[in-house]
C-alpha positions as CSV (number, residue, x, y, z in Angstrom):
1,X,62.5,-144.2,-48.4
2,X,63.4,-145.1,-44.9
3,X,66.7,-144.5,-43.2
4,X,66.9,-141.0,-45.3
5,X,68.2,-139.5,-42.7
6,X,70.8,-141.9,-42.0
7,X,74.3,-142.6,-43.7
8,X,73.9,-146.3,-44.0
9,X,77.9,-146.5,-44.1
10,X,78.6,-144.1,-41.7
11,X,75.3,-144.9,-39.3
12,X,74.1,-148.1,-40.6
13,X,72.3,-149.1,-36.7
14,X,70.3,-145.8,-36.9
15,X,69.2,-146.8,-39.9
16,X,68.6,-150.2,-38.3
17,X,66.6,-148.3,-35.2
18,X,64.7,-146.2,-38.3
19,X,63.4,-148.9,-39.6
20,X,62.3,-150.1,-36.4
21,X,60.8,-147.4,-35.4
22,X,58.6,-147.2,-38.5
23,X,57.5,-150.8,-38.1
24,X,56.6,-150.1,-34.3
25,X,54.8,-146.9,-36.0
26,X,52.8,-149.7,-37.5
27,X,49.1,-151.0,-36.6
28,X,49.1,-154.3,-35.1
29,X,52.8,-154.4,-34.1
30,X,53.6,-157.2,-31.6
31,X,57.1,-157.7,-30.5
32,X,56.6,-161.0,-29.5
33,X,55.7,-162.0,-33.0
34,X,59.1,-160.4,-34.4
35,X,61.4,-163.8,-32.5
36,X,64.5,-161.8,-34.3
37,X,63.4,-161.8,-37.6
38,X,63.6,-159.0,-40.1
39,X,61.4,-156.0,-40.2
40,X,62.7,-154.3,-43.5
41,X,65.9,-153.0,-42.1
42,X,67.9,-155.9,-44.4
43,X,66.0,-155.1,-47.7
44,X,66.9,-151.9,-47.0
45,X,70.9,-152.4,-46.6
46,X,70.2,-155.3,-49.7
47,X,69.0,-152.4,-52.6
48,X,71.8,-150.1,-51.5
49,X,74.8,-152.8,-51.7
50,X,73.3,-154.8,-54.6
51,X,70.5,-152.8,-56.3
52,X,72.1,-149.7,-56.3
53,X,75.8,-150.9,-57.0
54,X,77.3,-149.6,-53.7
55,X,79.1,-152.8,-52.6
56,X,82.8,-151.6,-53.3
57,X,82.2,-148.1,-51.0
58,X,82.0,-150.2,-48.2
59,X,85.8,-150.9,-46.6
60,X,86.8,-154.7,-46.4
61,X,88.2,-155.0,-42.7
62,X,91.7,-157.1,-42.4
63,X,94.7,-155.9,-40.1
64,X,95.7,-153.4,-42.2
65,X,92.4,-151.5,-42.6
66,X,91.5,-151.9,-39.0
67,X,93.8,-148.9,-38.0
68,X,91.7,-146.2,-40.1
69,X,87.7,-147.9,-40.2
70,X,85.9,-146.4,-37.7
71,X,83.3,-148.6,-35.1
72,X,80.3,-148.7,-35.3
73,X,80.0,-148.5,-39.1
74,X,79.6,-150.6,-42.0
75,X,82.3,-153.2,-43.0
76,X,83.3,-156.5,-45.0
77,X,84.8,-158.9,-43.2
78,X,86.5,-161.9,-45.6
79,X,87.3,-164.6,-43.9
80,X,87.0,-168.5,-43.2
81,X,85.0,-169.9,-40.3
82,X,87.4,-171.6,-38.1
83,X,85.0,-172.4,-34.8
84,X,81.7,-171.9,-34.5
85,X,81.0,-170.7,-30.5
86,X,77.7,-171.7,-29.8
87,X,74.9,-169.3,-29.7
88,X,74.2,-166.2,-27.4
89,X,71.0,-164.9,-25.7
90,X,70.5,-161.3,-26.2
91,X,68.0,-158.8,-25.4
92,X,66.0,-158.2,-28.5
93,X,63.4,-155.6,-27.9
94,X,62.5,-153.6,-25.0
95,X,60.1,-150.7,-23.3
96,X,61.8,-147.8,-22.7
97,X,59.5,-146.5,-20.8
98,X,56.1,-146.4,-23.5
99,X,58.4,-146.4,-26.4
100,X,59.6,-149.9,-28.1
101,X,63.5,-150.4,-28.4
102,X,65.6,-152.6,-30.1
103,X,69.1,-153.8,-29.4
104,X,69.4,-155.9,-32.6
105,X,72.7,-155.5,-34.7
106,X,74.7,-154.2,-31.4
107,X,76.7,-154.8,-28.2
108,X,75.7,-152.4,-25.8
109,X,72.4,-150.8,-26.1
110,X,72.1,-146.8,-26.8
111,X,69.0,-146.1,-24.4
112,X,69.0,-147.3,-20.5
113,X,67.5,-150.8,-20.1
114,X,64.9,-152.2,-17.5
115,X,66.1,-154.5,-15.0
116,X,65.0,-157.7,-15.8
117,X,63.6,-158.0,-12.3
118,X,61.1,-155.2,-12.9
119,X,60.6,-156.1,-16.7
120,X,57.7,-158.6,-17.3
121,X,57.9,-160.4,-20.8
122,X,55.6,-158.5,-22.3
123,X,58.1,-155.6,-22.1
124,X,61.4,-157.2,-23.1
125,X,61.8,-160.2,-25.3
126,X,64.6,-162.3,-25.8
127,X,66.1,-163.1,-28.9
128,X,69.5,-165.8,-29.9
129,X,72.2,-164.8,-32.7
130,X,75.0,-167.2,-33.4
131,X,78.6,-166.6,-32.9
132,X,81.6,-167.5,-35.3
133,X,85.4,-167.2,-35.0
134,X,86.2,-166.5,-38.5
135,X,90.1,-165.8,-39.7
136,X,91.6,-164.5,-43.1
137,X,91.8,-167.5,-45.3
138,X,94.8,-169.4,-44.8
139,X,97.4,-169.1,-47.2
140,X,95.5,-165.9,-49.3
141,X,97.7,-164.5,-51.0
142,X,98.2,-160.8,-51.6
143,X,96.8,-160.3,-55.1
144,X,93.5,-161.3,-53.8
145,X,93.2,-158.6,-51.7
146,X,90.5,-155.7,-53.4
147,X,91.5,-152.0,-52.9
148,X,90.2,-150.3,-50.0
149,X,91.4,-146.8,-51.3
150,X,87.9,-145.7,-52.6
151,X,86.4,-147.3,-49.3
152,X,89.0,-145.4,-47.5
153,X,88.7,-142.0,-48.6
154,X,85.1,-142.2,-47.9
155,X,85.3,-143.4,-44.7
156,X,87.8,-140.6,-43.7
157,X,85.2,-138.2,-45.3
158,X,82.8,-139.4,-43.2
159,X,83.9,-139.2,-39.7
160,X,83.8,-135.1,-40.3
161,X,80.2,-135.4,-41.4
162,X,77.0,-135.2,-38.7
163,X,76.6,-138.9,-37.3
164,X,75.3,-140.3,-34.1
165,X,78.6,-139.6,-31.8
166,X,80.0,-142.7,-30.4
167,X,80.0,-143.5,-26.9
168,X,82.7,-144.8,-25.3
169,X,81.9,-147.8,-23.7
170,X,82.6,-147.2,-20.0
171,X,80.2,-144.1,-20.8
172,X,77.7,-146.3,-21.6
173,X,74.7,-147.7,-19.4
174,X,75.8,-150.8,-17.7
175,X,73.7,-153.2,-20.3
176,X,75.5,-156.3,-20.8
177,X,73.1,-157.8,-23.1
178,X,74.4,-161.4,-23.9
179,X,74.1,-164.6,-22.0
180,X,75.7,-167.9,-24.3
181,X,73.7,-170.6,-24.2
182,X,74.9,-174.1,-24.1
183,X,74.3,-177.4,-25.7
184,X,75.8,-180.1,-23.4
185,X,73.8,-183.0,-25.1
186,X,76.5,-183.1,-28.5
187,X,78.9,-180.2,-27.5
188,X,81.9,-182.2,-28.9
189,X,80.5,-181.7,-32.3
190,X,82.1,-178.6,-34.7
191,X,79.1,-177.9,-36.1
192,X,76.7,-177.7,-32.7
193,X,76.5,-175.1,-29.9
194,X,79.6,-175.4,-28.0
195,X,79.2,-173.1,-25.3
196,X,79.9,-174.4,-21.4
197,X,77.8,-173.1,-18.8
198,X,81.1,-172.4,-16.6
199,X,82.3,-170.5,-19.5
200,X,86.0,-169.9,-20.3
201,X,85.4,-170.4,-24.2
202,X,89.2,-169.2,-25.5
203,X,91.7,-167.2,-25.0
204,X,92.6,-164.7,-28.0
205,X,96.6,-165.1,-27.8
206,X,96.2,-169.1,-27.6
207,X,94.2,-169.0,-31.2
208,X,96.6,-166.7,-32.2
209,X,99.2,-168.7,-31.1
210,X,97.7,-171.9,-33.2
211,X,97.5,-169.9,-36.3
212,X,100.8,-168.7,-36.5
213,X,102.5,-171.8,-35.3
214,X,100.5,-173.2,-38.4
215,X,101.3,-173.4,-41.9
216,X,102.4,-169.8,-41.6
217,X,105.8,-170.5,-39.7
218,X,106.9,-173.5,-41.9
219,X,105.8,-172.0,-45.6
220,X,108.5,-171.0,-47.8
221,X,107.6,-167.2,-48.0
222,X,106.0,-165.8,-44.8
223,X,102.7,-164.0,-45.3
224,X,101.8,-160.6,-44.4
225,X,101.3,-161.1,-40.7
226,X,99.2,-158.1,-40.2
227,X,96.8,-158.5,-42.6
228,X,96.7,-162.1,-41.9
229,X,96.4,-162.2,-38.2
230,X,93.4,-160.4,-37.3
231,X,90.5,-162.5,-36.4
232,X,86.9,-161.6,-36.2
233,X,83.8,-162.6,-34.1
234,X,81.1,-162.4,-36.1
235,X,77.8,-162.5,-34.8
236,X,74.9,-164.1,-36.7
237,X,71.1,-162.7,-36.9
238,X,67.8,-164.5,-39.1
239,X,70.1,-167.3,-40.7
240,X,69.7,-171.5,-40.9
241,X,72.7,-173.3,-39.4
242,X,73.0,-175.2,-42.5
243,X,73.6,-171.6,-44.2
244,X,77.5,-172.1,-42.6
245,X,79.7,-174.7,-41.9
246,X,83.3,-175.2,-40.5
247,X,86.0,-173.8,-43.0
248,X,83.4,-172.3,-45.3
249,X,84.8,-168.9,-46.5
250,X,82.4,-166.1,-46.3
251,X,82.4,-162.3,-47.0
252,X,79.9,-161.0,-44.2
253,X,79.0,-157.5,-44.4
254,X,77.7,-155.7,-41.0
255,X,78.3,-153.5,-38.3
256,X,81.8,-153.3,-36.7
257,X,81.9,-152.9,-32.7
258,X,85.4,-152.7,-31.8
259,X,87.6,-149.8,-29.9
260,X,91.7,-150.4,-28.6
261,X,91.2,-148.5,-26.1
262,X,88.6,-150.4,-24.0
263,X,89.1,-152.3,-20.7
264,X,87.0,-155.1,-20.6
265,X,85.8,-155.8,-17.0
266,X,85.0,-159.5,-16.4
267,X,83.3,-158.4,-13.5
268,X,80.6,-156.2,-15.2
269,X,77.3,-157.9,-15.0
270,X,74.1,-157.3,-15.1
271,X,70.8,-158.5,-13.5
272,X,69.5,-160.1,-16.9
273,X,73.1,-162.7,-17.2
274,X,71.6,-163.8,-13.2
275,X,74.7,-165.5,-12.5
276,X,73.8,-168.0,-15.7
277,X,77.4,-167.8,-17.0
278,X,80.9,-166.0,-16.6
279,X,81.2,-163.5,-19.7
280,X,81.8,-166.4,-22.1
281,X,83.8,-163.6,-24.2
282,X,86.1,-162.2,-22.0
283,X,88.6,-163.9,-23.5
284,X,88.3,-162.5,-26.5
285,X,87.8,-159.0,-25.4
286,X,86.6,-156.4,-28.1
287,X,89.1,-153.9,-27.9
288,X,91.6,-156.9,-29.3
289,X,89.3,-159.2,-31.3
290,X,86.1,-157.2,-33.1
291,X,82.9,-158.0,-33.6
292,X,80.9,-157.7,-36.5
293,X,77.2,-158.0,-36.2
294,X,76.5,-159.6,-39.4
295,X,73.6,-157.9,-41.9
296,X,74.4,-159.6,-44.9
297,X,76.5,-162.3,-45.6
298,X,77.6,-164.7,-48.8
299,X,79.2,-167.9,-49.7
300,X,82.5,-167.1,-51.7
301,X,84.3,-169.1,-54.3
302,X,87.7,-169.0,-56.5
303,X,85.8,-166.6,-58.9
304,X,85.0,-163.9,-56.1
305,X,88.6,-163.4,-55.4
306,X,89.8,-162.4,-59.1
307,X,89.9,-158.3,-59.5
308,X,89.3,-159.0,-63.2
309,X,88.5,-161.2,-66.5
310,X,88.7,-161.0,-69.9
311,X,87.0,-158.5,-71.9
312,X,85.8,-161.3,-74.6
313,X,83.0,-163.7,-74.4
314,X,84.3,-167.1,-72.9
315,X,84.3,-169.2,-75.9
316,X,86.2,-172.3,-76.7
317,X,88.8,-170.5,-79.0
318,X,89.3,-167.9,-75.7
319,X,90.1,-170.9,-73.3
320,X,92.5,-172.7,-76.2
321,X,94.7,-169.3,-76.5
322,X,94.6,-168.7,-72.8
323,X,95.2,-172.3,-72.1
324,X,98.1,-172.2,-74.9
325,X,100.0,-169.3,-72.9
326,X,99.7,-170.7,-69.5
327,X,101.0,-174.3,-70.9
328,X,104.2,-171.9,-72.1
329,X,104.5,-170.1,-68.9
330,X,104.0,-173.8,-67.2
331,X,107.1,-175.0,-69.1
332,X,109.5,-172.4,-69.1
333,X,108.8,-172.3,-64.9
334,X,109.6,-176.5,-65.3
335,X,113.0,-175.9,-67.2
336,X,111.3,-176.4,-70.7
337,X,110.0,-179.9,-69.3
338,X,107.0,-179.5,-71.7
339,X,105.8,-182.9,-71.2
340,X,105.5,-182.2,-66.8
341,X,103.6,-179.2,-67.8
342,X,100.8,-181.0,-68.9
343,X,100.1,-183.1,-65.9
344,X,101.0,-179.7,-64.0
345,X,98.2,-178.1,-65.8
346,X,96.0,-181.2,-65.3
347,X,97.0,-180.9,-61.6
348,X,95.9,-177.2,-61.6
349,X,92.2,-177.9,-63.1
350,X,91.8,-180.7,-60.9
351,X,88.9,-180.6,-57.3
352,X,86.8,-182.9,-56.1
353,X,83.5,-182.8,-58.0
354,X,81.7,-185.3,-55.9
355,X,82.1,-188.7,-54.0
356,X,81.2,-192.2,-54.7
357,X,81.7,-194.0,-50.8
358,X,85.3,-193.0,-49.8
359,X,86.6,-191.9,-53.0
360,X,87.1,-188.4,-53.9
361,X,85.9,-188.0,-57.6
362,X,88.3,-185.7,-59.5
363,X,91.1,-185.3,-57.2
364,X,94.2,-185.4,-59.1
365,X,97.4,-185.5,-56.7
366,X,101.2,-185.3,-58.4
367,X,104.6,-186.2,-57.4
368,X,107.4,-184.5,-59.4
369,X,110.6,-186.8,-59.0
370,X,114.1,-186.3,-59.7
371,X,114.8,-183.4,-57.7
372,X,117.5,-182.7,-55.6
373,X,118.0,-180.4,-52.9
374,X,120.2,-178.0,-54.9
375,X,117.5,-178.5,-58.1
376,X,114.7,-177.5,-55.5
377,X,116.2,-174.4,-54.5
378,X,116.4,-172.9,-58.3
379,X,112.9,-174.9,-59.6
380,X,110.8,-175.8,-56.7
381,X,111.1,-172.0,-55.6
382,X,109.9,-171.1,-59.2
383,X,107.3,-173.4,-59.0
384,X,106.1,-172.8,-56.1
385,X,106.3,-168.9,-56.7
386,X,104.1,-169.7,-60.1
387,X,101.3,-171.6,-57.8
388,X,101.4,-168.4,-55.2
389,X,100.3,-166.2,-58.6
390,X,97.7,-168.7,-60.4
391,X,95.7,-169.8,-57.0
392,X,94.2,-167.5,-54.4
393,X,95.2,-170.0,-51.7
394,X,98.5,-171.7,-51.7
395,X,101.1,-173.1,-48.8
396,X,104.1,-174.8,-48.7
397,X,105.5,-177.3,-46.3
398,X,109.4,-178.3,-45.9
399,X,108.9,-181.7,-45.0
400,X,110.7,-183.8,-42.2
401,X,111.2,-185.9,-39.6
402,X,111.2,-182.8,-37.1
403,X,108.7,-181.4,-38.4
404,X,106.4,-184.5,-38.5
405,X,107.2,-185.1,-34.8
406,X,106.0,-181.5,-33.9
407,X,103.6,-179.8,-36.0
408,X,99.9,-180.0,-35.5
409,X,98.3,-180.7,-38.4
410,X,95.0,-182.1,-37.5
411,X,92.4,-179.3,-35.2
412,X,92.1,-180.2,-31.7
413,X,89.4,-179.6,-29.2
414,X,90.2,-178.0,-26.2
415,X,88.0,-178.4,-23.6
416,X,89.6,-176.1,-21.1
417,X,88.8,-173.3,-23.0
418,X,86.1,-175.2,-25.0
419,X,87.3,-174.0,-28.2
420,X,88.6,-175.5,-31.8
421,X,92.5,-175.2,-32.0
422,X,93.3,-174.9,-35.5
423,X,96.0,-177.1,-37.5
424,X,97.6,-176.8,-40.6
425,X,95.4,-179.0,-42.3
426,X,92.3,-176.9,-41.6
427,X,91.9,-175.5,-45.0
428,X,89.6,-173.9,-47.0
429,X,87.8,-175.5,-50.0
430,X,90.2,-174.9,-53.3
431,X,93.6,-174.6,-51.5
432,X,96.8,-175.5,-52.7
433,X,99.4,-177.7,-50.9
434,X,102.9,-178.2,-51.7
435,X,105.0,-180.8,-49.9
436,X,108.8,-180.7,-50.2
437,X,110.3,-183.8,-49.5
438,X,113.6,-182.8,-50.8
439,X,114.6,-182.1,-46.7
440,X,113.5,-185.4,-45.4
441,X,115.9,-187.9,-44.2
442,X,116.3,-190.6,-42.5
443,X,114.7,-190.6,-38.9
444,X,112.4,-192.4,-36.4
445,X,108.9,-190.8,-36.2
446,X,107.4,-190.8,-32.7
447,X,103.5,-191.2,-32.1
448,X,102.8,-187.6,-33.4
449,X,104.9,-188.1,-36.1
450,X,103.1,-191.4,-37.3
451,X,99.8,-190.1,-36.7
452,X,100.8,-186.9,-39.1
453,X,102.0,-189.0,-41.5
454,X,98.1,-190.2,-41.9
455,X,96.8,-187.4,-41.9
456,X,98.7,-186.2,-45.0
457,X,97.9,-189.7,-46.3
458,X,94.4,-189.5,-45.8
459,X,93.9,-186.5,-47.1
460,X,96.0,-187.1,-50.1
461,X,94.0,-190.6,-51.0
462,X,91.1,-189.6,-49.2
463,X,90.6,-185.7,-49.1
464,X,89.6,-186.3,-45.6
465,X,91.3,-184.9,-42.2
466,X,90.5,-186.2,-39.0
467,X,89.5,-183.9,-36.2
468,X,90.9,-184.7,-32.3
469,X,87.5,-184.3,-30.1
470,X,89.9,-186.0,-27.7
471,X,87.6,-188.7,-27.1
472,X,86.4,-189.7,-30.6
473,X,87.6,-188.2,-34.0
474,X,85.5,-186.9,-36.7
475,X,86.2,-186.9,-40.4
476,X,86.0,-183.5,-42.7
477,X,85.5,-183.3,-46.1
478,X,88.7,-181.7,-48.0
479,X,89.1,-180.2,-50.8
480,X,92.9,-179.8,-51.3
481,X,95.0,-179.9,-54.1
482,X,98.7,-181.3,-53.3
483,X,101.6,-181.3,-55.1
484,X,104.7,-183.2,-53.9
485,X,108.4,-182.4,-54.9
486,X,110.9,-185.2,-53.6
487,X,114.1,-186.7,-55.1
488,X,112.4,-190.6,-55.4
489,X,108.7,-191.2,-55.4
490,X,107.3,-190.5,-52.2
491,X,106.7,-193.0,-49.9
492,X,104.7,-191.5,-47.3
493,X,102.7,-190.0,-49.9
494,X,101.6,-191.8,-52.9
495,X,100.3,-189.5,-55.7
496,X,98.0,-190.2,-58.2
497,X,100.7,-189.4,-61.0
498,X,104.2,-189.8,-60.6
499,X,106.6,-188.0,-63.0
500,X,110.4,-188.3,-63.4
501,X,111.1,-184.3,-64.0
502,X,113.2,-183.9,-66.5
503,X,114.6,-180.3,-67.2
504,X,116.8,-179.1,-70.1
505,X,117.0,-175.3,-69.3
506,X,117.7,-173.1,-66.4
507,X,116.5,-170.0,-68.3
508,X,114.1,-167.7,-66.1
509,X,114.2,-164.4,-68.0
510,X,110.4,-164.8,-68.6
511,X,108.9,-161.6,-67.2
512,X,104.7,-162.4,-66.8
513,X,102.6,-159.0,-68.0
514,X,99.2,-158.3,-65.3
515,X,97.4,-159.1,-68.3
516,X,98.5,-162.4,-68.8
517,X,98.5,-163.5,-65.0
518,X,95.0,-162.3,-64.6
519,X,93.4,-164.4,-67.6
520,X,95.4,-167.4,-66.3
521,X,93.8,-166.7,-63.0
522,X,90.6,-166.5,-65.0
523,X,90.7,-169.6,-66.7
524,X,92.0,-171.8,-64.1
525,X,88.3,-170.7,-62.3
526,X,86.2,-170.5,-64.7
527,X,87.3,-174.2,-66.4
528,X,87.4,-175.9,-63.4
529,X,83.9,-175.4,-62.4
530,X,82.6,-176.6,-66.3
531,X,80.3,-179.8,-65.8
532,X,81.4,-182.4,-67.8
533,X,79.7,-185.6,-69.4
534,X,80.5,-188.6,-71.6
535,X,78.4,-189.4,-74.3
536,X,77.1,-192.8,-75.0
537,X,79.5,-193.3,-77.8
538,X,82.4,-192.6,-76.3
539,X,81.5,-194.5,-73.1
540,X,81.6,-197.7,-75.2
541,X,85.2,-196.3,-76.3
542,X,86.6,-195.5,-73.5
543,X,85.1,-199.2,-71.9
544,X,87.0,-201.0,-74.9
545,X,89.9,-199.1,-74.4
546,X,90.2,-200.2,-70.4
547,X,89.7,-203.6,-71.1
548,X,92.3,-203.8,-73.5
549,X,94.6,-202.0,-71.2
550,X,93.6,-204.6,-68.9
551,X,94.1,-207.6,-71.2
552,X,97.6,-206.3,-71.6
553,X,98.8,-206.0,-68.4
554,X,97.4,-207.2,-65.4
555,X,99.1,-204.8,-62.9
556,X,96.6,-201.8,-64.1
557,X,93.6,-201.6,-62.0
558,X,90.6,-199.5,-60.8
559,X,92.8,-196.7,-59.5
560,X,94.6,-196.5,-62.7
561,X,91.1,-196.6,-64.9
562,X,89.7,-193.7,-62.4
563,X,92.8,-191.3,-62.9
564,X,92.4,-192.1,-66.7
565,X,89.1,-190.7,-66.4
566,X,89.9,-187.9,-64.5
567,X,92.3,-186.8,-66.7
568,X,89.9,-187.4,-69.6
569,X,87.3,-184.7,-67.8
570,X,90.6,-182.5,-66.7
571,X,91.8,-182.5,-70.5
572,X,88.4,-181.9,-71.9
573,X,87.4,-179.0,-69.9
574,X,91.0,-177.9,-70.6
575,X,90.2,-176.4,-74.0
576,X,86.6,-175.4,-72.6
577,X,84.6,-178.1,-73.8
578,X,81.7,-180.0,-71.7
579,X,82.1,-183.7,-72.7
580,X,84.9,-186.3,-73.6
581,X,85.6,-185.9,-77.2
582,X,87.8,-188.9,-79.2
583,X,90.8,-186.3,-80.2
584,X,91.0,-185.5,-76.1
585,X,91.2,-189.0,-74.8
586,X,93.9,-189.7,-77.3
587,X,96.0,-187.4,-76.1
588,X,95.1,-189.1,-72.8
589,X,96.7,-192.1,-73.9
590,X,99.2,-190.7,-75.1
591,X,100.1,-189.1,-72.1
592,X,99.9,-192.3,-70.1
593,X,101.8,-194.1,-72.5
594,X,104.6,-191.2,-72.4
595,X,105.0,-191.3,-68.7
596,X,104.6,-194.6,-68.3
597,X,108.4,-194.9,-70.7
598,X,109.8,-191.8,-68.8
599,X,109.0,-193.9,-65.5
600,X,111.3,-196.6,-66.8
């Protein structure tokens, strides 16, 4: 087997070079004919993660884990892609004299390199990766987080074991192998190469600035700032650009270049960048923001951040029980409001399951009523608290007039630094969103203001947020679940279900075993992602039953018969089943019916 020789956590680019070496070993090897692409080292990396079960021994990188991993060795990085940087030029392959090198998977190559004024291209080839700016996932919260111990102990064991010694890097050859390329024709774009040829991409503390100025400094409980604040660059080999898009979250598994102790000299090039471009970088210098040169990477969902499930088979009497227990736990957070733990639990099960023109199929937005801003304090803080351990992502925002004049909720393109400032409303795909409007009062909103207020709107009716390219906006797809606690119906936000909430207990000795938590967090994933149909029977039902509706009052209308059927999918795949069966769209009705009296 190749790479024997190598610790493929420990050492995983000699493995890389091993592998590279035995394919130069081969007859008929021609460099040019490589253009970047694979020559076994992945395979190799893809049996020992996946085939041979070794995925969890390889540390997951965050700001907490970043003070023991060591460079230059195999990590996971989990995060959501919040710019996308363009692409980068590189130096692929190389004669070292008669022997073929590679610089693949790596910053700073390990053996001198040729000028490229006495290089011909037949002895060095150049090769493009693409760069992200990926962040932890705003608003994870901490149960998500997998244990690093095992990961840990066996990275501490293996800094004492034989491994190519890492350099330093101002030991290293003066081989700055990168030069970004630029795409001037449609740089405005998120999802296009955005690098300027007078560089200047970012600067590290501005991002950081943006993120924490974000959702994190106006949520109700503050999240771990150091496991939340490290960013990553990761650095993209042999994938489609359709493979990643903006605010996808990823887990990308690869090398890690990064070392605290680094200067970075903006002056330190050499012949091959030929005055091309300043380091494009150099504001995000590696010994503050690190790199990860991606081997492997994958698409996450709600599902890949759960630690366990249940031992049993998922079977429809499973998901009644489990649904049985959360709709308890539901009610006794509400103040035994039974009936307002339904459409919570609707509320809960609801995403956007596809889109017919500009509406967002299977969104299912609430408005509690009735509370007041001492009511909030005891209620909204449980509920909110019983959101932060159901959903992986979750955030909270105290709304106001001040707050609506000054936040920055939409992403903005800066095009002094040529980089995508992040807003609050840059979210990943299944996050949750409450909006207390228990704090607003009365006020005049200023241009900002007005313009966040549509934003929130849009993305409420729309799931939609608009992006500033400061000449022309662009519309993103959302995915965001919102839940809105005011003292009247909201008038800046109008939910698709309004309830009066109504609670007759202020009882909260309910103490939530693991076990339980963790087959909620189960079932809320697994049922949400059930496909659902209606059969041809109960189509002509439920078509009957809207034009009666209809016939007996004229104010219902096409938004009302789309949330009924909404809820008909939410309350079928409720109890684990596929399609709409008579008993569920009763209850339904019934429902309707019973909010419709509380409304009055």
């Amino acid at each position: 087997m190749v790479g024997v020789a190598y610790d493929l956590l420990a050492n995983p680019q000699g493995a890389v070079r091993s592998t590279f070496e035995k394919a130069v070993s081969s007859s008929g090897f021609n460099p040019a004919s490589l253009n970047g692409k694979d020559w076994g080292a992945l395979d190799l990396f893809h049996q020992f993660l996946f085939d041979q079960a070794n995925l969890s021994q390889v540390p997951i990188l965050n700001g907490e884990t970043i003070k023991w991993v060591q460079p230059n060795t195999l990590v996971r990085f989990r995060g959501m892609i919040q710019d996308m940087l363009g692409n980068e030029f590189y130096v692929g392959v190389y004669k070292d004299g008669s022997v073929w090198r590679t610089n693949k998977f790596m910053d700073v190559s390990h053996f001198p390199m040729p000028s490229s004024s006495s290089s011909s291209s037949s002895d060095m080839q150049v090769w493009e990766r693409r760069l992200l700016y990926c962040v932890p996932v705003p608003g994870q919260n901490s149960w998500t987080e997998p244990s690093s111990e095992s990961a840990m102990n066996r990275c501490v064991d293996c800094t004492s074991q034989p491994r190519e010694k890492r350099r330093r890097m101002d030991d290293e050859p003066v081989d700055n192998m990168d030069m970004v390329v630029s795409d001037d024709g449609c740089q405005g774009s998120p999802c296009t190469k955005k690098m300027k040829e007078d560089g200047h991409p970012s600067m590290s503390s501005q991002t950081q600035e943006a993120i924490n100025e974000g959702i994190c400094s106006h949520m109700s409980v503050v999240p771990n700032t150091d496991r939340d604040s490290l960013p990553c660059l990761v650095k993209i080999y042999d994938s489609p650009e359709s493979d990643l898009k903006l605010n996808d979250v990823f887990e990308f598994i690869g090398v890690l270049t990064f070392d605290s102790e680094v200067p970075v000299d903006k002056d330190d090039h050499d012949e091959l960048s030929n005055g091309f471009s300043e380091d494009a970088l150099a504001h995000l210098p590696p010994n503050k923001v690190p790199r990860l040169h991606c081997l492997i990477h994958r698409k996450l969902t709600v599902p890949d951040f759960l630690h366990s499930s249940p031992t049993m088979e998922p079977k429809p009497h499973l998901f009644k029980e489990i649904r049985a227990a959360l709709l308890r736990h539901l009610t006794a957070v509400l103040g035994n409001d039974s009936f307002a733990a339904h459409f919570m639990l609707l509320h809960l099960l609801s995403r956007v399951h596809t889109r017919v023109d500009t509406l967002a199929v299977g969104k299912l937005s609430l408005n509690l009523t009735g509370f007041s801003k001492e009511s909030v304090s005891l209620f909204g803080h449980r509920l909110s608290h019983a959101v932060k351990d159901l959903l992986p992502f979750t955030h909270c925002i105290p709304l106001t007039v001040e707050y609506l004049n000054s936040a920055s909720l939409a992403p903005k393109k800066d095009y002094e630094t040529n980089r995508l400032i992040t807003g609050v409303l840059q979210l990943a795909e299944g996050s949750h969103l409450i909006i207390d409007e228990t704090q607003l009062e009365s006020g005049t909103l200023n241009s900002v203001g007005v313009e966040n207020a549509t934003l929130l709107k849009n993305l409420m009716e729309l799931q939609k947020v608009e992006y500033d390219f400061k000449y022309y906006k662009m519309e993103m797809a959302a995915d965001v679940q919102m839940l809105i606690i005011s003292e009247g119906k909201s008038n800046i936000l109008p939910a698709d279900i309004v309830i009066p909430f109504q609670p007759s207990s202020v009882d909260s000795s309910e103490v939530v075993a693991a076990e339980a938590l963790e087959a909620w967090r189960w079932y809320l994933a697994t049922v949400k992602s059930l496909p659902h149909s209606i059969e041809s029977e109960m189509q002509k039902v439920v078509e009957d039953d809207l034009v009666e509706a209809r016939q007996t009052d004229r104010t219902i209308g096409s938004r009302d018969f789309n949330r009924w059927l909404t809820m008909g999918r939410l309350m079928s795949v409720s109890f684990g089943e596929t399609s709409l069966s008579l008993e569920h769209w009763q209850m339904v009705k019934e429902l309707e019916r019973l909010r419709r009296e509380r409304l009055k």
